[in-house]
MITI-479789 format. One line per 4 residues: number of its first residue (from 1); their letters; for each residue x, y, z of C-alpha. Coordinates in Angstrom, 3 decimals. Each point is the difference from the previous one (the first is absolute). Layout:
<nodes>
NUM) a) X/Y/Z | ...
</nodes>
This chain:
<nodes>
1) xxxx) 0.000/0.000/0.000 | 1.423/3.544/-1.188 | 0.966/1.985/3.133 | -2.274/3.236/-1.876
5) xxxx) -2.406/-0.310/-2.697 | -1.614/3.594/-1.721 | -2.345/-1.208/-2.584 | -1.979/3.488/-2.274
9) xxxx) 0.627/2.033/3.147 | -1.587/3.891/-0.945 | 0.096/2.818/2.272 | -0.737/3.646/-0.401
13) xxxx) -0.876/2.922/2.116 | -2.003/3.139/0.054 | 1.288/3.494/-0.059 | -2.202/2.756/0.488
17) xxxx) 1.629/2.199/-0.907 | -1.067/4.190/0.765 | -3.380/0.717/0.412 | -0.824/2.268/-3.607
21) xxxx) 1.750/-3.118/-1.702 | -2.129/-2.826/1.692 | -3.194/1.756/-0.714 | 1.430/0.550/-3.585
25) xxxx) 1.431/-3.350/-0.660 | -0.629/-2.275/3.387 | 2.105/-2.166/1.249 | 3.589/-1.130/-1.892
29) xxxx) 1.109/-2.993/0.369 | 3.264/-1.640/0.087 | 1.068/-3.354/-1.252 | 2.342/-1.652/2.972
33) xxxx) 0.422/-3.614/-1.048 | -1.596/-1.496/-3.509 | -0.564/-3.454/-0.311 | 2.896/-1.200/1.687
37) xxxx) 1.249/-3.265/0.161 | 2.841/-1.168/2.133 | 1.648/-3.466/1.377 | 2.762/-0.370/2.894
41) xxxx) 1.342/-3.109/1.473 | 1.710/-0.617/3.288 | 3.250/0.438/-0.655 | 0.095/3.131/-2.710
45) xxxx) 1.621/2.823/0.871 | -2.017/2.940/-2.123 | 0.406/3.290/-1.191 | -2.899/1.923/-0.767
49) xxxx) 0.721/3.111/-1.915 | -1.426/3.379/-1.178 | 0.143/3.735/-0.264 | -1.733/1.453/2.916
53) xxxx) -4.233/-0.297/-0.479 | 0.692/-2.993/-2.022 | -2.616/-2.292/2.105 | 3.236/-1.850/2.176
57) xxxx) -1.479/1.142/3.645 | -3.687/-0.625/-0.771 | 1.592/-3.322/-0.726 | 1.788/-0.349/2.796
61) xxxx) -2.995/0.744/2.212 | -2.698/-2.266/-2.661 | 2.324/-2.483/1.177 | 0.366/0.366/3.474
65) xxxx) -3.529/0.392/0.623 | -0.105/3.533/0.594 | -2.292/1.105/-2.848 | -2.581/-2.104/-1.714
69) xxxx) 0.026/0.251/-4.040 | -2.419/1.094/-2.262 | 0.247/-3.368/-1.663 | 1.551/-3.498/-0.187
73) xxxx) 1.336/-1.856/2.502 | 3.396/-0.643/2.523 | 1.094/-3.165/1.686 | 2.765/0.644/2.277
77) xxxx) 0.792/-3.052/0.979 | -3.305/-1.348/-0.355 | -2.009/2.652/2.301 | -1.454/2.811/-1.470
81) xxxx) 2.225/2.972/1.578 | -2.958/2.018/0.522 | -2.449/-2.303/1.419 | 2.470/-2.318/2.395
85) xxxx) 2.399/3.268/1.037 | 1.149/-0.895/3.679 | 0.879/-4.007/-1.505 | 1.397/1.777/-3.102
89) xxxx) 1.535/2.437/2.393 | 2.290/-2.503/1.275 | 1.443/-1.334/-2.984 | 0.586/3.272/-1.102
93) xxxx) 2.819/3.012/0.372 | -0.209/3.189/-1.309 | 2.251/3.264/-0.071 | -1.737/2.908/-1.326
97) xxxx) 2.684/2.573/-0.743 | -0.748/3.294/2.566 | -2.485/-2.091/2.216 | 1.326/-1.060/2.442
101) xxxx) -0.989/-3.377/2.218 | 1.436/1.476/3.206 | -1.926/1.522/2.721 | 1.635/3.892/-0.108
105) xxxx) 0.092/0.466/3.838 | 1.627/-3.311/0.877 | 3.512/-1.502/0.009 | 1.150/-1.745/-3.354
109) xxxx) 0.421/-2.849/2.606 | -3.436/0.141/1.631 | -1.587/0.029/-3.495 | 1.391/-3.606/-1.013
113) xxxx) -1.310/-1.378/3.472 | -3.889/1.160/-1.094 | 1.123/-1.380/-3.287 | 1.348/-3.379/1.864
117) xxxx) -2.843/-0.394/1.662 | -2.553/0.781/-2.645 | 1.282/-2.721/-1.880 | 0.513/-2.814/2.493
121) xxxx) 3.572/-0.246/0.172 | 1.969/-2.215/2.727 | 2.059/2.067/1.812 | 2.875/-1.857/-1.674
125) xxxx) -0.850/-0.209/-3.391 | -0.460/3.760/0.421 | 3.774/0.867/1.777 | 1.579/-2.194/-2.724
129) xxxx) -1.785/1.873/-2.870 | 0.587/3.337/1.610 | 3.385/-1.029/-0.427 | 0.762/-0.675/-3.631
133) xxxx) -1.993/2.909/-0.766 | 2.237/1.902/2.208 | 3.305/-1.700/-1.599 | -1.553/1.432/-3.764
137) xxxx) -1.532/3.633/1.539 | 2.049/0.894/2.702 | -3.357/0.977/2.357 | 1.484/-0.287/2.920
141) xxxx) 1.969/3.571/-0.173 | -3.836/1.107/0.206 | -1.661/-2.771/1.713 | -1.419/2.647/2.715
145) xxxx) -0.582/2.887/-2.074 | -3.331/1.530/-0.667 | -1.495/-0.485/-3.451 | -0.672/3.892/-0.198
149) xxxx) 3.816/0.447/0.565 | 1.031/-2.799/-2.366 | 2.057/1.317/-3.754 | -2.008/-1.456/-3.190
153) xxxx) 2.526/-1.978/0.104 | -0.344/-1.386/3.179 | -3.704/-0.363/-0.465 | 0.276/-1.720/-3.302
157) xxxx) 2.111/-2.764/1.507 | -2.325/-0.384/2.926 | -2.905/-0.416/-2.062 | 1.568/-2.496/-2.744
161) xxxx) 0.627/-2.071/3.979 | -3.512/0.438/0.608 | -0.822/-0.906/-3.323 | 1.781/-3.864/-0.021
165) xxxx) 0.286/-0.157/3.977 | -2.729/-3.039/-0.018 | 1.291/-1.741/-3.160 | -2.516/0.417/-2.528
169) xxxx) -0.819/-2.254/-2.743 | -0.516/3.744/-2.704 | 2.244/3.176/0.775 | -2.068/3.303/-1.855
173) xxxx) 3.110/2.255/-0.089 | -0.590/3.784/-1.449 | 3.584/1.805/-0.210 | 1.874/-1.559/3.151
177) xxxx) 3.374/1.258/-0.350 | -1.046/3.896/-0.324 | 1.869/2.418/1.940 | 2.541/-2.867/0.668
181) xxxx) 3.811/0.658/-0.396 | 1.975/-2.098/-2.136 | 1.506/-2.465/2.823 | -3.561/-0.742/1.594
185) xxxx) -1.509/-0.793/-3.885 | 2.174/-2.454/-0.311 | -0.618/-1.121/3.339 | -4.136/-0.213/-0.938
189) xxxx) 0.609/-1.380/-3.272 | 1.961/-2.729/1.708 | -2.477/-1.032/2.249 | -2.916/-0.002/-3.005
193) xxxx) 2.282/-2.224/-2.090 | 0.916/-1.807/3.214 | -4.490/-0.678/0.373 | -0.818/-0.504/-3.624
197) xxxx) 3.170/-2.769/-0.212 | -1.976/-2.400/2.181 | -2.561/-0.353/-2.190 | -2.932/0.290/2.743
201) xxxx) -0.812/3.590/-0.596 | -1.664/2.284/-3.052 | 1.331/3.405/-0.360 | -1.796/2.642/-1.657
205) xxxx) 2.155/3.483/-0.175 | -0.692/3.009/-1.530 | 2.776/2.722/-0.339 | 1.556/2.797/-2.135
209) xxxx) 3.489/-1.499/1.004 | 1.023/-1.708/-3.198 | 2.818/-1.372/1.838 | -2.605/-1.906/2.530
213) xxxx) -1.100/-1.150/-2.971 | 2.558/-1.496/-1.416 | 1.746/-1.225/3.254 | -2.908/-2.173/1.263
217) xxxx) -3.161/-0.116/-2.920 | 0.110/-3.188/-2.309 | -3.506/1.055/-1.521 | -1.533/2.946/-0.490
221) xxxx) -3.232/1.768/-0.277 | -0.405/2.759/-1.904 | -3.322/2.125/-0.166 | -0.938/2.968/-1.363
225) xxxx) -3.789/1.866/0.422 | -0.934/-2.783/1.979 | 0.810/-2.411/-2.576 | 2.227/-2.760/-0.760
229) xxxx) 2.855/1.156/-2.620 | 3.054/-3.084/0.880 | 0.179/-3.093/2.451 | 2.868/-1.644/-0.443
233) xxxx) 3.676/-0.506/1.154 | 2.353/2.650/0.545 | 2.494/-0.879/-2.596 | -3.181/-0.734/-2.717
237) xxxx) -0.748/3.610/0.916 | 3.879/1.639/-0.281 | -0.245/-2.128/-3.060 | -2.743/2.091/-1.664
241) xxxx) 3.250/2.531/-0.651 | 0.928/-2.808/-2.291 | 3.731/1.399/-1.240 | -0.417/3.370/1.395
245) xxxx) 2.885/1.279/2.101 | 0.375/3.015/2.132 | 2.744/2.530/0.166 | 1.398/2.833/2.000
249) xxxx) 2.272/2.631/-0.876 | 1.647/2.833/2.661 | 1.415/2.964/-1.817 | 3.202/0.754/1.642
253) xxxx) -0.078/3.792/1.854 | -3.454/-0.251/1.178 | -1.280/1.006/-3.440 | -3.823/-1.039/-1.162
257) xxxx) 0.159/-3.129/-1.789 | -1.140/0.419/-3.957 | -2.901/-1.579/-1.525 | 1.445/-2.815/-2.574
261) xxxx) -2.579/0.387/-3.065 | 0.726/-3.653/-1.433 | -2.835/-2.650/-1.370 | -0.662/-2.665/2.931
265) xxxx) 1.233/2.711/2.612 | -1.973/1.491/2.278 | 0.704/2.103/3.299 | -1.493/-1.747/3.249
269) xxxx) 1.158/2.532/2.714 | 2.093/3.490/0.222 | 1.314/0.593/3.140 | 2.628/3.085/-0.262
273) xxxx) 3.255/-1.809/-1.203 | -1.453/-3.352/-0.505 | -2.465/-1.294/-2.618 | -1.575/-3.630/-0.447
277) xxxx) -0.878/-0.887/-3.590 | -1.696/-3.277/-1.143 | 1.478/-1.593/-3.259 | -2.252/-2.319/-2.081
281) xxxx) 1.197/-3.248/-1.377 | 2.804/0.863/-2.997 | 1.154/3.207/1.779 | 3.921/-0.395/-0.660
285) xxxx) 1.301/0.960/3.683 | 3.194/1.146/-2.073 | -1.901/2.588/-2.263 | -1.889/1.460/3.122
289) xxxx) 2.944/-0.113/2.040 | 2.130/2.078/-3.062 | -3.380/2.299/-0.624 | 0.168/0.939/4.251
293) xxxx) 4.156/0.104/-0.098 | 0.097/2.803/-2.910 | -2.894/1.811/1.474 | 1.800/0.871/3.699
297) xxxx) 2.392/-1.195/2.164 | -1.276/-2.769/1.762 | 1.037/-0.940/3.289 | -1.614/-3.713/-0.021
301) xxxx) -2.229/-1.951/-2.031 | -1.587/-3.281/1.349 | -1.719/-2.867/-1.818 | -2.767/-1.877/1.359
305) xxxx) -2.671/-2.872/-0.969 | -3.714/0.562/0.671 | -0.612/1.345/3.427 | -3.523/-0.908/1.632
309) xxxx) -0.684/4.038/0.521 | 0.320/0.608/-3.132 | -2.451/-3.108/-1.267 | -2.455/1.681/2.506
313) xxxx) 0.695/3.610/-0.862 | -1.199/-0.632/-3.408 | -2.898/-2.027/1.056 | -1.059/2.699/1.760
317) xxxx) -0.033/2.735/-2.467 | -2.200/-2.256/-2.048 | 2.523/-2.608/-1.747 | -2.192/-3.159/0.040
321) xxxx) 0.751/-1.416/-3.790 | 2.601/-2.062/1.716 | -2.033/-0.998/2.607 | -3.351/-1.318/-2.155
325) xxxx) 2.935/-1.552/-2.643 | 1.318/-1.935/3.183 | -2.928/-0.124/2.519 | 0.538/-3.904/1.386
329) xxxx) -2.684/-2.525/-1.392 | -0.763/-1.115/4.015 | 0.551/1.465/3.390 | 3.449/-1.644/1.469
333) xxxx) -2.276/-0.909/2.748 | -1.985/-2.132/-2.126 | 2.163/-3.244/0.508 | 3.103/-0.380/2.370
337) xxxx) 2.097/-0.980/-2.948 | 0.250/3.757/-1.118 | 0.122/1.711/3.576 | 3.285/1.640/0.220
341) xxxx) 2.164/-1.137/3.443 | 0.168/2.176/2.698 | 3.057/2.550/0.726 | 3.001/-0.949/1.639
345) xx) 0.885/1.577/3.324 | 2.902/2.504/-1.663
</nodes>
């Protein structure tokens, strides 16, 4: 039995809108979710992607049982989210970016001990988990800290605790490493790679951090307007670049970097000094390199193959003729043959 199962989910909401305009035109209405379909097994580690408004946290909460669609229907684990919440409740964890699951007067530490307690734990089972979340977090240097007084950073890491601190079966994850420094990413990323790699858990994670993405996502989930546009692996969808590689150029003295006017080139990104430029497939890296050398001294230029930003970047501004010539016959979820393995702790 899939661990989630979306079958034609719809969902859209009302927006009244100012008064002159609703007796005008009434109500507006705005497409969330559109006939959405969507498989997960235990075991999948999953990135579900979009530009902000693109239906990913009506989603989320479809799924978790904190809003009831328009239409269709969700299994989560064979209970209806919606209907069974406090038994789907305990299967479940969920981090929901700014909300927080601490109690803002209290103690980080006297949080997890209503959190213990709500979910049943043995007072062992609980001290050894508390542990190896402290060995990946670090909560400890704020174990008796009020939540009000904790960083974002801080916060984020207790939460992502609260989130997994009863082991549960699906992990709902919506951008866990923000405000994170580099060292402690690494740290959460470890422990997420360290939870998918024993195969008992499904993952869902949505985030703008391509490199999350890449570091712990076999499979992704794109959608766009509520619908659907790519479910497949991660290097099927890198792949949709086909033989398009990426380069970047730094003009030596600080200088703006020039715009290369060649067939197949085109300029990603112009930051100051540095440009990024996609080349099609047949772009001769020696002609552009000679066109960029004779128009200014160049201080470095740097060749790359497809990057997953840029696959997205032109996705989002509308790019989707490599997506329909590609889009996969069959979810990967639809047999275990085709779901990708889950990340290695790095």
């Amino acid at each position: 039995m899939p661990a989630i199962e979306v079958r034609g989910v719809s969902k859209r909401f009302r927006s009244r809108g100012p008064l002159f305009r609703r007796r005008k035109e009434g109500p507006r209405e705005t497409v969330a979710l559109d006939r959405v379909d969507l498989e997960i097994g235990t075991g999948e580690f999953v990135g579900l992607l979009g530009q902000n408004g693109a239906g990913k946290s009506t989603l989320i909460r479809v799924m978790t049982g904190l809003m009831v669609p328009d239409a269709g229907e969700v299994r989560v684990l064979g209970l209806d989210p919606n209907r069974d919440q406090v038994r789907n409740a305990r299967n479940i964890g969920v981090t929901f970016g700014q909300r927080t699951q601490l109690w803002w007067d209290l103690r980080a530490r006297d949080s997890f001990e209503i959190l213990r307690d709500m979910y049943g734990l043995p007072a062992a089972t609980y001290t050894r988990r508390m542990r190896e979340l402290d060995d990946f977090l670090g909560l400890s240097a704020f174990w008796d800290t009020q939540a009000r007084h904790l960083s974002l950073g801080q916060r984020v890491r207790c939460d992502l605790a609260a989130a997994v601190l009863h082991r549960p079966v699906l992990l709902f994850l919506d951008e866990p490493t923000i405000g994170l420094d580099i060292l402690v990413k690494d740290q959460v990323r470890a422990m997420l790679a360290d939870l998918a790699g024993t195969g008992d858990h499904a993952i869902v994670l949505t985030t703008h951090d391509v490199a999350d993405v890449e570091a712990l996502c076999p499979r992704i989930v794109l959608i766009d307007r509520g619908r659907t546009l790519f479910d497949g692996t991660l290097a099927d969808l890198t792949g949709i670049g086909g033989g398009r590689r990426t380069v970047v150029v730094e003009l030596a003295g600080g200088r703006a970097a020039p715009e290369v006017r060649m067939p197949g080139v085109r300029l990603l990104e112009l930051d100051g000094a540095r440009a990024t430029y996609a080349l099609e497939p047949g772009v001769s890296q020696a002609r552009f390199a000679a066109r960029v050398l004779a128009a200014d001294e160049v201080r470095a230029i740097d060749f790359e193959g497809v990057r997953l930003e840029d696959v997205l970047r032109s996705i989002y501004a509308g790019d989707h003729s490599a997506l329909n010539a590609q889009r996969p016959a069959a979810s990967p979820a639809a047999s275990p043959a085709a779901r990708p393995s889950a990340p290695t702790p790095p």
